[in-house]
C-alpha positions in Angstrom: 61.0 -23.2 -58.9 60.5 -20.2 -57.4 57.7 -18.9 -58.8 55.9 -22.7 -57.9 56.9 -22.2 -54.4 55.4 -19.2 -54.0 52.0 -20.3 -55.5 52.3 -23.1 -52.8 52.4 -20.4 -50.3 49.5 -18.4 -51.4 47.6 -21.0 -52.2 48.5 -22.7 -48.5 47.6 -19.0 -46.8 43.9 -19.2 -49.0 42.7 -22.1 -48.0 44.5 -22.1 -44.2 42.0 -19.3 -43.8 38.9 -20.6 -45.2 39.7 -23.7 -43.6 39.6 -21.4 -40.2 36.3 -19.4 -41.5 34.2 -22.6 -41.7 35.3 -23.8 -38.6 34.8 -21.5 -36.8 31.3 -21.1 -38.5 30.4 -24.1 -38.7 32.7 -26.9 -37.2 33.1 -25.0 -33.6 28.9 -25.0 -32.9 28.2 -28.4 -34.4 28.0 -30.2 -31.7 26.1 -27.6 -29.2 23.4 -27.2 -32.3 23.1 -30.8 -32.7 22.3 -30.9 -29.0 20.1 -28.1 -28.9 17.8 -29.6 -32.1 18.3 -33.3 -29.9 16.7 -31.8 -26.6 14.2 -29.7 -28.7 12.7 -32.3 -30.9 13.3 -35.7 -29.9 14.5 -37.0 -32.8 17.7 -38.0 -34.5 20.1 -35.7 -36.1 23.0 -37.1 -38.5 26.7 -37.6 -37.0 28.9 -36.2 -39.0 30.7 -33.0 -40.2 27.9 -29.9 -41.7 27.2 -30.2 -45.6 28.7 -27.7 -47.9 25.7 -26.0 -48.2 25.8 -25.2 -44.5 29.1 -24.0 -45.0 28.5 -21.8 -47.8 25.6 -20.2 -45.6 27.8 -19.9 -42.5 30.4 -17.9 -44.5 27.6 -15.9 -46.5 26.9 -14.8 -42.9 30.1 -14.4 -41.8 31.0 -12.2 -44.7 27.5 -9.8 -43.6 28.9 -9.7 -40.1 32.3 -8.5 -41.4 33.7 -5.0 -42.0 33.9 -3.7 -45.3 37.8 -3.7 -44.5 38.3 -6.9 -44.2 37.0 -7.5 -48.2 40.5 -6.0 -48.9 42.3 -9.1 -47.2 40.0 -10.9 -49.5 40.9 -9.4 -52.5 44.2 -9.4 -52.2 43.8 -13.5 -51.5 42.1 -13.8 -54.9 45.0 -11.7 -56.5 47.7 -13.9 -54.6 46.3 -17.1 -56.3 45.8 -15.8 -59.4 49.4 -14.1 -59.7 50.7 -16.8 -57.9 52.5 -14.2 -55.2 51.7 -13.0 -51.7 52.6 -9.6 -52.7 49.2 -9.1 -52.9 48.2 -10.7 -49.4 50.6 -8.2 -48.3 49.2 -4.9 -49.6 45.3 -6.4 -48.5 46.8 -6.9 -45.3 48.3 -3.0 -45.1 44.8 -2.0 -46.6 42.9 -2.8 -44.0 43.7 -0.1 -41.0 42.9 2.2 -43.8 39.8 1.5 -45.2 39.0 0.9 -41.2 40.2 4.7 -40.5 37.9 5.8 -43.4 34.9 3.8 -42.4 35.5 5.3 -38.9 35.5 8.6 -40.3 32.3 8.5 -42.5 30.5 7.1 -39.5 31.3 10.0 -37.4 30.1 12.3 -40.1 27.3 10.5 -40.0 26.5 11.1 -36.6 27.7 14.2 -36.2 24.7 15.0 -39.2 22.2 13.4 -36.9 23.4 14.9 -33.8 23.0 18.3 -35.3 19.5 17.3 -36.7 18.8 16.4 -33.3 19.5 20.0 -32.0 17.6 21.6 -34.6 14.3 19.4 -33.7 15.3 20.1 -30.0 14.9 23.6 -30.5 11.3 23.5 -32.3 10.1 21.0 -29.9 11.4 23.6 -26.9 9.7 26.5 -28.3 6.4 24.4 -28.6 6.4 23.7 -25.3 7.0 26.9 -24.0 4.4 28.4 -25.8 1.9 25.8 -24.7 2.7 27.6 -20.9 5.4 25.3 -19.5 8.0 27.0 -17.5 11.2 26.8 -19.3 12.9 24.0 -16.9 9.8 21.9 -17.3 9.5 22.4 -20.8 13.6 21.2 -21.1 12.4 18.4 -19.6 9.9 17.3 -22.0 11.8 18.4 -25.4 15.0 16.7 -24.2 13.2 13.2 -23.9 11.8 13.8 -27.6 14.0 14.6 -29.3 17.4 13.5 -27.7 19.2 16.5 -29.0 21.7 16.5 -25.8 23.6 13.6 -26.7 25.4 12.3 -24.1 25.0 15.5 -21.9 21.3 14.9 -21.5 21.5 13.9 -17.8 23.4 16.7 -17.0 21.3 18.9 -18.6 18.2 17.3 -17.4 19.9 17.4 -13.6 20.5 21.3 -13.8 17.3 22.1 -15.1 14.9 19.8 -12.7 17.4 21.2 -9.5 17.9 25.3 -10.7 21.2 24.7 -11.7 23.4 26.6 -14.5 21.5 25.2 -17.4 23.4 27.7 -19.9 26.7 26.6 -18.5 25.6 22.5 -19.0 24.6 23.5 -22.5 27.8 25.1 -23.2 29.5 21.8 -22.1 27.2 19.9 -24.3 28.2 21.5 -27.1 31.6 20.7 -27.3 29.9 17.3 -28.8 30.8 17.1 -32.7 27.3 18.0 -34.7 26.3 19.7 -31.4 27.2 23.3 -31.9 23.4 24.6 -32.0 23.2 24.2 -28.1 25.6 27.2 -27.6 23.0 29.2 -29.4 20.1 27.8 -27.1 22.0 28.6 -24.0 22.6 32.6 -25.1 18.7 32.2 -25.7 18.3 30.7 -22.3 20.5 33.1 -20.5 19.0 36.4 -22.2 15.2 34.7 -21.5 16.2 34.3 -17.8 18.2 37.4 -16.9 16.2 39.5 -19.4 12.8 38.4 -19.3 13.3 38.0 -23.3 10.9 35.5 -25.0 12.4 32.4 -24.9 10.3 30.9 -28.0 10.8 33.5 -30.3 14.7 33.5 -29.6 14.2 29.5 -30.2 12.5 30.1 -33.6 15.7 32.3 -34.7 18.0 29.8 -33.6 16.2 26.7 -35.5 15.9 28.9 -38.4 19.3 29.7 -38.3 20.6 26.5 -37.4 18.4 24.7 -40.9 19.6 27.5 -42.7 22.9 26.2 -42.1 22.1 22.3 -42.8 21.0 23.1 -45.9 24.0 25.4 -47.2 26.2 22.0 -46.0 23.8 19.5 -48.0 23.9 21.8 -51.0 27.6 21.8 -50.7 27.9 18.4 -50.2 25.5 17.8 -53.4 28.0 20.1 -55.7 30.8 17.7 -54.6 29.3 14.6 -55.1 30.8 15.0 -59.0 33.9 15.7 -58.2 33.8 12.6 -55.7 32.7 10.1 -58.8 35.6 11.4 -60.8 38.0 10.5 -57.9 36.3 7.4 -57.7 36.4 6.2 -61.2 39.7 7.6 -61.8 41.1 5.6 -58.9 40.0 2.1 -60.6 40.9 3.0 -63.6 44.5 0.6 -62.8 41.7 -2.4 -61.8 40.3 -1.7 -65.3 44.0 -1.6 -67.2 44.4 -4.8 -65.6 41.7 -6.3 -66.4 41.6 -5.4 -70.0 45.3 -6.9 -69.9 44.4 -9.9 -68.7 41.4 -10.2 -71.8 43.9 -9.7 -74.4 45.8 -12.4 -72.9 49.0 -10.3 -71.8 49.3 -11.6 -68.1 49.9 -8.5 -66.5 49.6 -9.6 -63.4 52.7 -11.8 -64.1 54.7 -8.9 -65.2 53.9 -7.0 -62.3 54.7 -9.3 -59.5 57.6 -11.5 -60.9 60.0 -8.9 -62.5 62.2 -6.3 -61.4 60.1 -3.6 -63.6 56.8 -4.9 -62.9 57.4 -5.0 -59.0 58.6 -1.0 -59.7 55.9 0.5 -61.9 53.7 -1.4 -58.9 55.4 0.4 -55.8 55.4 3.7 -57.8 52.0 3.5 -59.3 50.6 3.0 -55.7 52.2 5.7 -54.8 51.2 7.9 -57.3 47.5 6.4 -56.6 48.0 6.9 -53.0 48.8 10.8 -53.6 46.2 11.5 -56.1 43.3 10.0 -53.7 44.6 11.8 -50.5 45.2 15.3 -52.9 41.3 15.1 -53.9 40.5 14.0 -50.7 42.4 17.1 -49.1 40.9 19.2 -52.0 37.2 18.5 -50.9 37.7 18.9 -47.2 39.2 22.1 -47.4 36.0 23.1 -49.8 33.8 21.4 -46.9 35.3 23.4 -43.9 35.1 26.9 -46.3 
């Protein structure tokens, strides 16, 4: 009895939310579109709820417009009806902060890599202009709106170099900006080539040297961990794959796991163990990262 009831629940939970997907898809526009195509065209459009082949294309673009967190919810729906438990709904639901904290924090790598590619082609574009004769406040000028290598520090930048400000200072601010780090480098260069009388360009030409120098040794790094990355991968759905072979040789593990006292254990302690082994790699290959 119990284990009906809870099928009923999960079940229930499944299709309250697609019911609530396609609505809000399809159901909630219907009748602003059917007015739109009426006022376009002129002609008649069907009464009547939209065709499961609308709602099929609705969701399809629902699911592109979703984050990839949100396929954990999913999941762990599928898992509920097949196991007939909301266990699963459960642990997609917990799921989803994290794979959102991990997305969040690939992103930001991401554009802390373009940032500092940014600098880098700020710097060559800076020392091209200089050499073509532009005073150095000028030439900022120009290189800043090519490249967009000052992030969100640009106007400040711009502002002390059009008005004889403290460029180096500015730059120094701008490169508390993750990926930005080059621009302390370019304001010692504009410091020395201002109080000095140094060249400017060829103090530009070490730092972009430098500064690639330094990309590459991270992509090379990154491109000796990428194996060690796969094994954590595969080694983490290695469970799915138990599971799965379980369920081909027909010994309902899914049953066991959710609907007895040992299953529901060797569950909470396997995630555990899972939960420990991805965060020890994951710890493992940032502390390689940062050396």
């Amino acid at each position: 009895m119990g284990e009906v009831s809870t099928a009923e629940v999960a079940l229930g939970a499944a299709l309250a939310c697609v019911g609530a997907a396609a609505w809000l898809t399809g159901g909630r526009h219907y009748g602003a579109r059917r007015a739109r195509l009426l006022l376009a065209s002129g002609g008649v459009v069907g009464a009547g709820p939209p065709s499961a082949r609308q709602v099929v294309g609705e969701l399809r673009r629902l699911g592109g417009r979703l984050r990839g967190e949100w396929w954990a919810l999913g999941v762990g729906l599928v898992l509920a009806l097949l196991g007939a438990s909301v266990v699963p709904v459960v642990a997609g639901a917990a799921g989803v902060p994290v794979l959102r904290r991990m997305r969040l924090a690939r992103e930001a790598r991401r554009a802390r890599a373009r940032r500092g590619d940014a600098v880098i082609a700020l710097c060559g574009v800076l020392a091209g202009e200089v050499r073509a004769g532009r005073q150095p406040g000028e030439a900022l000028l120009y290189a800043a709106r090519d490249s967009g290598g000052l992030g969100e520090a640009q106007a400040a930048v711009l502002a002390a170099a059009r008005f004889g400000g403290d460029v180096p200072g500015v730059l120094a601010g701008a490169a508390r900006q993750p990926g930005a780090e080059g621009l302390l480098g370019l304001a010692a260069c504009w410091r020395v080539a201002v109080d000095q009388g140094a060249g400017l360009a060829a103090g530009l030409d070490r730092l972009g040297t430098a500064l690639r120098a330094e990309r590459d040794q991270r992509a090379d790094l990154r491109a000796q961990l990428a194996g060690a990355r796969a094994t954590t991968v595969m080694l983490a759905g290695l469970p799915a794959l138990g599971l799965l072979l379980g369920t081909a040789m027909g010994a309902d593990p899914l049953h066991v796991l959710l609907h007895s006292g040992a299953g529901m254990g060797c569950l909470l302690l396997g995630g555990l163990l899972e939960a420990a082994g991805l965060w020890w790699s994951a710890r493992i290959v940032r502390a390689a990262e940062a050396v």
